[in-house]
VMD Tcl script that draws the C-alpha trace (Angstrom):
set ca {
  {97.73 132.68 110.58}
  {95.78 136.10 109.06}
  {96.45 137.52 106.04}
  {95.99 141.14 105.22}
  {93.88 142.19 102.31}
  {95.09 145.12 100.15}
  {92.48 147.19 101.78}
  {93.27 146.63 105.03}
  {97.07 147.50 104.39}
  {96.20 150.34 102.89}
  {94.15 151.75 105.65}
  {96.74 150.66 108.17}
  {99.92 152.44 106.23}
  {97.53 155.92 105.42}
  {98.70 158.85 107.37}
  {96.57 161.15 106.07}
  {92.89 162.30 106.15}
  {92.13 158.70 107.84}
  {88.29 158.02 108.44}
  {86.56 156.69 111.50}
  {86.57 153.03 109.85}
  {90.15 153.42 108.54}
  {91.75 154.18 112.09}
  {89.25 151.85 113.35}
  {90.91 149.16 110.90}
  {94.46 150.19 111.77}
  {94.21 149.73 115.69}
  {92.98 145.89 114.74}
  {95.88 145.57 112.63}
  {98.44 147.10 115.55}
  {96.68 144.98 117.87}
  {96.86 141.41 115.92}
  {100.54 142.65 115.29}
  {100.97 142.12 118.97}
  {98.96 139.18 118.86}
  {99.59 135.84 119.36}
  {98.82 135.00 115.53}
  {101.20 135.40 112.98}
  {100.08 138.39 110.45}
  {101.10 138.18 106.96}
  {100.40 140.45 102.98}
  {100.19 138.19 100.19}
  {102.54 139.16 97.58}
  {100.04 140.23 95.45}
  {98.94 142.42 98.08}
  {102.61 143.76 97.92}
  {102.47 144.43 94.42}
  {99.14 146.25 94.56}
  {99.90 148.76 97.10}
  {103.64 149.61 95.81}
  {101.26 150.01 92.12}
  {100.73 153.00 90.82}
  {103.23 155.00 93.54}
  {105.24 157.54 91.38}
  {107.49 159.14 93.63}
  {110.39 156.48 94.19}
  {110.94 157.84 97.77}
  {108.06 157.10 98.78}
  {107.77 153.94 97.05}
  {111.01 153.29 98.91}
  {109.33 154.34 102.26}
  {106.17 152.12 101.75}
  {108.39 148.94 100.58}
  {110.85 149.24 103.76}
  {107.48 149.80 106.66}
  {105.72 146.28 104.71}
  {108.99 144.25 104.72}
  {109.92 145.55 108.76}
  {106.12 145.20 109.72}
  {104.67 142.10 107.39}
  {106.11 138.90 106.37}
  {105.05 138.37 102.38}
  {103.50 135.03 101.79}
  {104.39 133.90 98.35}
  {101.80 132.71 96.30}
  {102.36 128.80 95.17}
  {101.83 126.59 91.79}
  {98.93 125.14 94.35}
  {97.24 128.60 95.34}
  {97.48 129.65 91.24}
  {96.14 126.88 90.48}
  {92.69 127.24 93.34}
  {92.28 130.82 92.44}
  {91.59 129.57 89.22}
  {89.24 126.92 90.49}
  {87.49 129.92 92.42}
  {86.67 132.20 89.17}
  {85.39 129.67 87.65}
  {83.09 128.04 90.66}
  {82.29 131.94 91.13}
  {81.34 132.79 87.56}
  {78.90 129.20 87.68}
  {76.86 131.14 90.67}
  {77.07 134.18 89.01}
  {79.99 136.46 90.66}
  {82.77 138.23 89.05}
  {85.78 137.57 90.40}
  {88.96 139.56 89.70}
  {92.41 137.69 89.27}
  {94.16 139.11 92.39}
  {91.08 138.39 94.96}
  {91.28 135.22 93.63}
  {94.90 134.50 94.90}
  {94.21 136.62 98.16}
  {91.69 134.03 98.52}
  {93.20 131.09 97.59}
  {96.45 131.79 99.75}
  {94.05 131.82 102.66}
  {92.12 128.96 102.07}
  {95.41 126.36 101.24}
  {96.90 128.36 104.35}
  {93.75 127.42 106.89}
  {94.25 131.03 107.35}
  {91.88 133.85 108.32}
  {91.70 136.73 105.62}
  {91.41 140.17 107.62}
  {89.43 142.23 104.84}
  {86.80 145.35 104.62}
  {86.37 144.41 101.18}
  {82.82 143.47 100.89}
  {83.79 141.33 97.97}
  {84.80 138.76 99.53}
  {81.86 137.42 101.70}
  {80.51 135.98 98.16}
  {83.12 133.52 98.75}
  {81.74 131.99 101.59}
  {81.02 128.30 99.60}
  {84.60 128.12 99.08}
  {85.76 126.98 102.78}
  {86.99 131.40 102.94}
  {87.43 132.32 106.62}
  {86.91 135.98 106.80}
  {88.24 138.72 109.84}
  {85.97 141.86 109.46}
  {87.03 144.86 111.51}
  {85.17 145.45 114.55}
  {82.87 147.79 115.32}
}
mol new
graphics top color blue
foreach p $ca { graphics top sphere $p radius 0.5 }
foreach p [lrange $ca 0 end-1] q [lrange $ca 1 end] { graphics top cylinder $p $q radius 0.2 }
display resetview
């Protein structure tokens, strides 16, 4: 299984004024829909991209195009309970680690899944057992 980091959903679902690196991102994602793999968004992922949307049509829009294209992986009492672990094994060495990357990261590790990110954060978790997918080049 992959999971899809917040950033990478967010470069795949942007329409507009995409970057090199963002449509670069977004062909990976079309291609590992048509994968072999299943592809999944943590619901935290969910929640962060429908955050912060004001316009309720478009909210609507974005919800409907991650529920036809994504399964949501629901976080468990187990993976709540790791991402804790993980901020506090990361604070020992010395990295801050927010909440939500936490969870990301546990869902992928109790999943033996692969976490498709471009969010440089998340190589300092390479102690924890954190497989990582980086775009390609």
């Amino acid at each position: 299984m992959i999971l899809l980091d917040t950033s990478v959903v967010s470069a795949a679902l942007r329409r507009r004024s995409r970057g090199d690196a963002e449509q670069t991102v977004a062909r990976q994602v079309a291609a590992l829909l048509h994968g072999e793999q299943a592809v999944g968004i943590p619901g935290i992922v969910l929640q962060e991209i429908l955050s912060g949307i004001a316009e309720r049509a478009q909210h609507e829009k974005i919800l409907a195009a991650l529920r036809a294209g994504f399964p949501v992986v629901l976080a468990t009492e187990g993976d709540h309970l790791l991402a804790a672990d993980l901020v506090t094994l990361a604070a020992r060495r010395g990295i801050a680690l927010s909440t939500p990357d936490a969870l990301i990261a546990a869902q992928a590790i109790n999943r033996h899944a692969a976490l498709f990110t471009v969010d440089a954060d998340f190589a300092h978790l390479s102690w924890s057992g954190l497989k990582l997918l980086a775009p390609e080049p």
